[in-house]
ChimeraX commands (.cxc) that place a marker at each C-alpha (Angstrom):
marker #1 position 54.00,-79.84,30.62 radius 0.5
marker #1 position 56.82,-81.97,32.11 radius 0.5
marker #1 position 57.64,-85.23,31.19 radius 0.5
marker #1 position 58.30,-86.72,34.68 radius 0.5
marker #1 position 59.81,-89.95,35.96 radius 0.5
marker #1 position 56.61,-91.60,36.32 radius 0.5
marker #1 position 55.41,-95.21,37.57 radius 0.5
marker #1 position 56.15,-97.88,35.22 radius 0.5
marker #1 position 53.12,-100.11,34.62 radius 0.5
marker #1 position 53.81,-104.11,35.24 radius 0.5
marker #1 position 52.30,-107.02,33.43 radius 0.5
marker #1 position 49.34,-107.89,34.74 radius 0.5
marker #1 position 48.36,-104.68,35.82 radius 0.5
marker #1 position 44.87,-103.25,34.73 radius 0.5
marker #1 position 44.44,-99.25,33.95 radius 0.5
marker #1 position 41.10,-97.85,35.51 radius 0.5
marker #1 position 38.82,-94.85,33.95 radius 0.5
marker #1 position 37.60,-93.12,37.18 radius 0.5
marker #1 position 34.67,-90.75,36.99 radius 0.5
marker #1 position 35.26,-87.76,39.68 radius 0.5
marker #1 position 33.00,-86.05,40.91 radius 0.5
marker #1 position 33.05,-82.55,39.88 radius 0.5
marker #1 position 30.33,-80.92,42.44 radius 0.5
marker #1 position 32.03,-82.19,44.99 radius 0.5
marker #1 position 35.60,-81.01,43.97 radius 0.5
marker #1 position 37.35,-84.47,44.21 radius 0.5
marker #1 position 40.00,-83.91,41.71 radius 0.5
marker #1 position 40.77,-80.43,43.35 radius 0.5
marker #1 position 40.82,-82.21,46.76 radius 0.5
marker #1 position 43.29,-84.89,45.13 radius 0.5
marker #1 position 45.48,-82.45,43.85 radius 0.5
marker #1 position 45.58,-80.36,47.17 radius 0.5
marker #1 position 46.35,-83.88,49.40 radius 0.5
marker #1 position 42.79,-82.51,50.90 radius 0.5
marker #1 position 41.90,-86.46,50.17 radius 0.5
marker #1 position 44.08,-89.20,49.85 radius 0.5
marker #1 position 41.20,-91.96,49.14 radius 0.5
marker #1 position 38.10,-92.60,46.63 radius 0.5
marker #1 position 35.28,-94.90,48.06 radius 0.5
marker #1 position 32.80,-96.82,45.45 radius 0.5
marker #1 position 30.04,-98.78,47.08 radius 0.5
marker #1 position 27.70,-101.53,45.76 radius 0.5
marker #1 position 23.86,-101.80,47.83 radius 0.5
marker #1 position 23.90,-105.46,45.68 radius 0.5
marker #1 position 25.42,-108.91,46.13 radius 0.5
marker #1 position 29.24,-108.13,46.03 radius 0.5
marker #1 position 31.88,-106.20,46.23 radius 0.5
marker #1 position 32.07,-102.67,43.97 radius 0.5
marker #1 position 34.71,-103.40,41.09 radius 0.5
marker #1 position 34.63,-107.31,42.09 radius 0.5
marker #1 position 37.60,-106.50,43.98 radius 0.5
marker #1 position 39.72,-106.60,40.59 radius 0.5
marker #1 position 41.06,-103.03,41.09 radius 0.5
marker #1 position 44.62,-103.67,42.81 radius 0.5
marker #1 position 47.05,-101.87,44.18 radius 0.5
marker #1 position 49.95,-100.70,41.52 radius 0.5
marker #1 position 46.88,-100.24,38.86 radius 0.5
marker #1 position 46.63,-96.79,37.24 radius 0.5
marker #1 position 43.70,-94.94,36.97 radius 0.5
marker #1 position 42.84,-92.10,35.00 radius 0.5
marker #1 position 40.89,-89.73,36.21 radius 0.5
marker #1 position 37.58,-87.70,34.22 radius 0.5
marker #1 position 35.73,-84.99,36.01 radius 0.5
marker #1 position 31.57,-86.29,35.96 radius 0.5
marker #1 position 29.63,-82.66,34.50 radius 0.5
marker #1 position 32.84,-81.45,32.75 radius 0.5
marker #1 position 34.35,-82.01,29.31 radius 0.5
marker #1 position 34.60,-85.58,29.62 radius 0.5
marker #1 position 38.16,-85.34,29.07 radius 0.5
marker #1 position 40.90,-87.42,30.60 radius 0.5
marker #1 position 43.00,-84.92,32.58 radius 0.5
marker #1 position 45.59,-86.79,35.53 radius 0.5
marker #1 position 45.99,-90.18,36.23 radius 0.5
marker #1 position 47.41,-91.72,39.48 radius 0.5
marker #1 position 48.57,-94.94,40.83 radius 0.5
marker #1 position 46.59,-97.34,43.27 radius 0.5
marker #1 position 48.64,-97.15,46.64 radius 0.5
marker #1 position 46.38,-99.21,49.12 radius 0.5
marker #1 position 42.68,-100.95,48.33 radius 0.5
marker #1 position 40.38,-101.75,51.57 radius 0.5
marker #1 position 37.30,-103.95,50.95 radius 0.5
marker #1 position 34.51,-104.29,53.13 radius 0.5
marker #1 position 32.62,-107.15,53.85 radius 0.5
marker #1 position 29.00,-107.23,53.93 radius 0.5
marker #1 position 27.55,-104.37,56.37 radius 0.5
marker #1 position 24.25,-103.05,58.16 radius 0.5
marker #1 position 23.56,-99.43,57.41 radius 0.5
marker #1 position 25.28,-98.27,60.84 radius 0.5
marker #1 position 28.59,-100.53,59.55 radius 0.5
marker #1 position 28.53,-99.02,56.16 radius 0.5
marker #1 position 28.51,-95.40,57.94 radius 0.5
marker #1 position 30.90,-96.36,60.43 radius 0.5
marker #1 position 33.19,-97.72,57.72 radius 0.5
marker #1 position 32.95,-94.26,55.80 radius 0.5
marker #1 position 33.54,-92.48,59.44 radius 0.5
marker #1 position 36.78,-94.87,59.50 radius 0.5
marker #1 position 38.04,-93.07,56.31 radius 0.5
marker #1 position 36.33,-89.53,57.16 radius 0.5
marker #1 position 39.96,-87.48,56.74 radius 0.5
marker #1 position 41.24,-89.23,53.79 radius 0.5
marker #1 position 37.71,-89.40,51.63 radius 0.5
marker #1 position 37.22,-85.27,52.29 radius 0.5
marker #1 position 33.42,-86.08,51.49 radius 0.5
marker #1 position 30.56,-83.85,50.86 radius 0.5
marker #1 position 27.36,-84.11,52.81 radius 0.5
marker #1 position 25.96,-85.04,49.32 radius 0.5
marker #1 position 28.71,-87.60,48.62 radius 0.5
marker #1 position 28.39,-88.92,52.39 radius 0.5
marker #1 position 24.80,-89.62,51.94 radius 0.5
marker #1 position 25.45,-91.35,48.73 radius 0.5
marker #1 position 27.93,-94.34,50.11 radius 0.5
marker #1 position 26.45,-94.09,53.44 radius 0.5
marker #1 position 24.57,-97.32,53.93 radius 0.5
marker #1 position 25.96,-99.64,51.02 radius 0.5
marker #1 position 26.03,-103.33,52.22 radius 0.5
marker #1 position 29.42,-103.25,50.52 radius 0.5
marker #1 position 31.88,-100.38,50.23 radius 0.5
marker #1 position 35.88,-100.08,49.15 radius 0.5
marker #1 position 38.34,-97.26,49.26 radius 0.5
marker #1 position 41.22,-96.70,46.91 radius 0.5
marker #1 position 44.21,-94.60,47.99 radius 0.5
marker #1 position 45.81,-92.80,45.24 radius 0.5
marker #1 position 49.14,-91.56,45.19 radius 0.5
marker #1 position 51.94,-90.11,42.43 radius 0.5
marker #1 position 49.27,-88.31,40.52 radius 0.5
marker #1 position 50.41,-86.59,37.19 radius 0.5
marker #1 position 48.44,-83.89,34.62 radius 0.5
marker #1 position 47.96,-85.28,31.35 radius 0.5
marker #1 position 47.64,-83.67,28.35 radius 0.5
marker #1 position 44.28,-84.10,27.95 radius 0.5
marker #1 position 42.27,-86.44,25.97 radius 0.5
marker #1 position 39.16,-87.92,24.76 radius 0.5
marker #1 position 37.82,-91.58,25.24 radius 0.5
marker #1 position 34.78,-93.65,23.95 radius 0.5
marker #1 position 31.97,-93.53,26.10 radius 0.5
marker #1 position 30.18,-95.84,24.14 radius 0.5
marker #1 position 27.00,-96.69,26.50 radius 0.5
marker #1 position 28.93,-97.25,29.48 radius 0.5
marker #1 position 27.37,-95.58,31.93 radius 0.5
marker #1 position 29.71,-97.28,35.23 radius 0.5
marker #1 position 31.50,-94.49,36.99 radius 0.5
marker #1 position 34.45,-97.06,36.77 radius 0.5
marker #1 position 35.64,-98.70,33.97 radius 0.5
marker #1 position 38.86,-101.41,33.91 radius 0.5
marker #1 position 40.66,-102.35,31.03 radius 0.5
marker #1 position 44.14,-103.77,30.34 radius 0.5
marker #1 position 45.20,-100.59,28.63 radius 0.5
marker #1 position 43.63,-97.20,28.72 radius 0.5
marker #1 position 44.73,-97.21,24.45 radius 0.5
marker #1 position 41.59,-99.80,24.35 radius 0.5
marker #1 position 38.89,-97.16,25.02 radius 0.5
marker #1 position 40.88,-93.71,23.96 radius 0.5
marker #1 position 39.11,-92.03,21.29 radius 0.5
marker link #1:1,2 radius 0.2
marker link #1:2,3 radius 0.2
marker link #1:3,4 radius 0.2
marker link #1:4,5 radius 0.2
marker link #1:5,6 radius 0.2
marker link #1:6,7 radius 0.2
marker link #1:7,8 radius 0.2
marker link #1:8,9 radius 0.2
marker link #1:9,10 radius 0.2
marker link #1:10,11 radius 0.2
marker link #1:11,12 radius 0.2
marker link #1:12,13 radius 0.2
marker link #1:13,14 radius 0.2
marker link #1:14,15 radius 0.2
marker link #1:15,16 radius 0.2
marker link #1:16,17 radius 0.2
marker link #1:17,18 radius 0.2
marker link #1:18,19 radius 0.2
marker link #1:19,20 radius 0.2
marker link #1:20,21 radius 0.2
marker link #1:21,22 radius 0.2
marker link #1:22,23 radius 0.2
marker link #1:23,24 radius 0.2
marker link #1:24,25 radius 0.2
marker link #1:25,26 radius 0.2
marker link #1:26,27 radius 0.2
marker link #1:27,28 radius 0.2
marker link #1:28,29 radius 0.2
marker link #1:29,30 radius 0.2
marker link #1:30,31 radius 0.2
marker link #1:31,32 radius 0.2
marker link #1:32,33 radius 0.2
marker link #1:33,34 radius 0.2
marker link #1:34,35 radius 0.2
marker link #1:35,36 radius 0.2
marker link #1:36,37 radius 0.2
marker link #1:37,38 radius 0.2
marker link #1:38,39 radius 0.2
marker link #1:39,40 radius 0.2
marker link #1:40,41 radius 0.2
marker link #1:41,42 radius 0.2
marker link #1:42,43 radius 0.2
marker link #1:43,44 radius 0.2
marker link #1:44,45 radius 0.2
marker link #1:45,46 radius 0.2
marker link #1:46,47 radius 0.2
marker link #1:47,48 radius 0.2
marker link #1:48,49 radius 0.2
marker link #1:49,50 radius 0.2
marker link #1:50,51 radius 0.2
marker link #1:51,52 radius 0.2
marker link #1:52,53 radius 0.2
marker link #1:53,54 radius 0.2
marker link #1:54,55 radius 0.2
marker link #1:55,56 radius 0.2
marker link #1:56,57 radius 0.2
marker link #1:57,58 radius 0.2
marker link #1:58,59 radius 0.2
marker link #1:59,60 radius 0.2
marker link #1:60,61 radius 0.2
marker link #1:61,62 radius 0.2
marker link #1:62,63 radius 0.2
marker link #1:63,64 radius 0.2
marker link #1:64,65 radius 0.2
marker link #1:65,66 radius 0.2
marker link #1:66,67 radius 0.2
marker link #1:67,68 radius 0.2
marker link #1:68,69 radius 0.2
marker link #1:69,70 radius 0.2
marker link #1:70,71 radius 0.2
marker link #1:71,72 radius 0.2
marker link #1:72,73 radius 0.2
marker link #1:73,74 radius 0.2
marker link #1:74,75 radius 0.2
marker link #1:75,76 radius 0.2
marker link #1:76,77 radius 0.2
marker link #1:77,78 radius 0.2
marker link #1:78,79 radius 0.2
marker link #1:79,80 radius 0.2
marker link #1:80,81 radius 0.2
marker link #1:81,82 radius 0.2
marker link #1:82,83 radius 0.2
marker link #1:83,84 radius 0.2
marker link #1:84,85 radius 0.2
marker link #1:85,86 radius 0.2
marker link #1:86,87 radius 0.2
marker link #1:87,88 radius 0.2
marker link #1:88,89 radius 0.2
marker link #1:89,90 radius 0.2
marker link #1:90,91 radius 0.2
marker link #1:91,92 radius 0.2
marker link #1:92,93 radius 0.2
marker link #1:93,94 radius 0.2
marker link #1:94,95 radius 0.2
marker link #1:95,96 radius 0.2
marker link #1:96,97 radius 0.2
marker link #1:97,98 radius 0.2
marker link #1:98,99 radius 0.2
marker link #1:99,100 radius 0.2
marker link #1:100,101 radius 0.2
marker link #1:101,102 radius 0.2
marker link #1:102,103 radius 0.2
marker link #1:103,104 radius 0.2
marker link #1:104,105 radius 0.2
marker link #1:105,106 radius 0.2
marker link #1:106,107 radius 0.2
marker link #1:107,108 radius 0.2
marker link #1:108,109 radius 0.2
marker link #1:109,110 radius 0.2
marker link #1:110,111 radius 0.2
marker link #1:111,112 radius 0.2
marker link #1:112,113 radius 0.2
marker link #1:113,114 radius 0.2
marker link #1:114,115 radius 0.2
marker link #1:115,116 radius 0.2
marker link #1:116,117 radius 0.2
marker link #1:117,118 radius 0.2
marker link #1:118,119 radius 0.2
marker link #1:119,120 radius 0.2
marker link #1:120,121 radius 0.2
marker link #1:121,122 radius 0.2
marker link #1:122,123 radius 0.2
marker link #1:123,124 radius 0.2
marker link #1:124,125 radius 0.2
marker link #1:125,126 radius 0.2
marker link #1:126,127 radius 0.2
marker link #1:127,128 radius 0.2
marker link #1:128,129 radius 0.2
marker link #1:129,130 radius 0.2
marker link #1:130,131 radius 0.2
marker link #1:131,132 radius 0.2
marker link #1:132,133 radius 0.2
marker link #1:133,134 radius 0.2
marker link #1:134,135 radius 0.2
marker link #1:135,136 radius 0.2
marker link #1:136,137 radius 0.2
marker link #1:137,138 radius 0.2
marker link #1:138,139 radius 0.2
marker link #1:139,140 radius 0.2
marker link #1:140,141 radius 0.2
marker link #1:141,142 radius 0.2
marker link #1:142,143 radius 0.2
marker link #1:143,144 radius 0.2
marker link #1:144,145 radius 0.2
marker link #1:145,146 radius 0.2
marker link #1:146,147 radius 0.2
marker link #1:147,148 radius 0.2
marker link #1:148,149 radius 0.2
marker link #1:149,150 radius 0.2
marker link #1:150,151 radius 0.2
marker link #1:151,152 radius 0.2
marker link #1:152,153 radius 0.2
view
């Protein structure tokens, strides 16, 4: 592997352990600039991620029905939040990001209809040589910390 001239994190910055989703071939689609964006969505009281995820943060991206090994990590270019939407907001909102998200039908029907949803553009993505982390009994398809060292195993 190459050591490139990646980003260099700032203070203040927090590092983000993304779940992909394998069936659906996000990582692939990242890779290929098939998608540009990742969407999380919340059907509670508030925003997905509390709107802490920022753009310059890292995240490191794990493949969901795979190894469980971290494998690429990218940097957070752009963050859009919703407010809080109907069901026909929430799909028009996803139908906003249609090209960028490259969703499946499954995937589609999964975010479709959150009161609240956010999408994450992700740029300068690198292969890692790949490593473990501690699960623990986390079961959030997005973890933050302030260092990805914190939770590597």
């Amino acid at each position: 592997m190459t050591v490139s001239k990646w980003y260099q994190k700032r203070e203040g910055q927090a590092e983000h352990l993304v779940y992909l989703n394998k069936e659906g071939k996000e990582l692939e689609k990242l890779l290929t600039h098939e998608k540009t964006m990742i969407i999380r969505g919340a059907a509670g009281k508030k925003l997905p991620l509390g709107g802490r995820a920022k753009v310059g943060d890292v995240a490191y991206f794990v493949e969901t029905g795979g190894n469980l090994l971290i494998t690429h990590r990218g940097v957070i270019t752009q963050v859009i939040e919703s407010e809080k939407m109907t069901k026909e907001e929430s799909a028009a909102f996803i139908q906003q990001f249609e090209k960028e998200l490259n969703l499946s039908k499954k995937q589609h029907d999964r975010w479709a209809g959150k009161k609240y949803l956010a999408v994450f553009e992700i740029d300068l993505i690198e292969e890692l040589e790949p490593f473990a982390y501690n699960r623990g009994k986390n079961m959030d398809d997005w973890v933050i910390t302030d260092s990805i060292e914190e939770i590597k195993a």
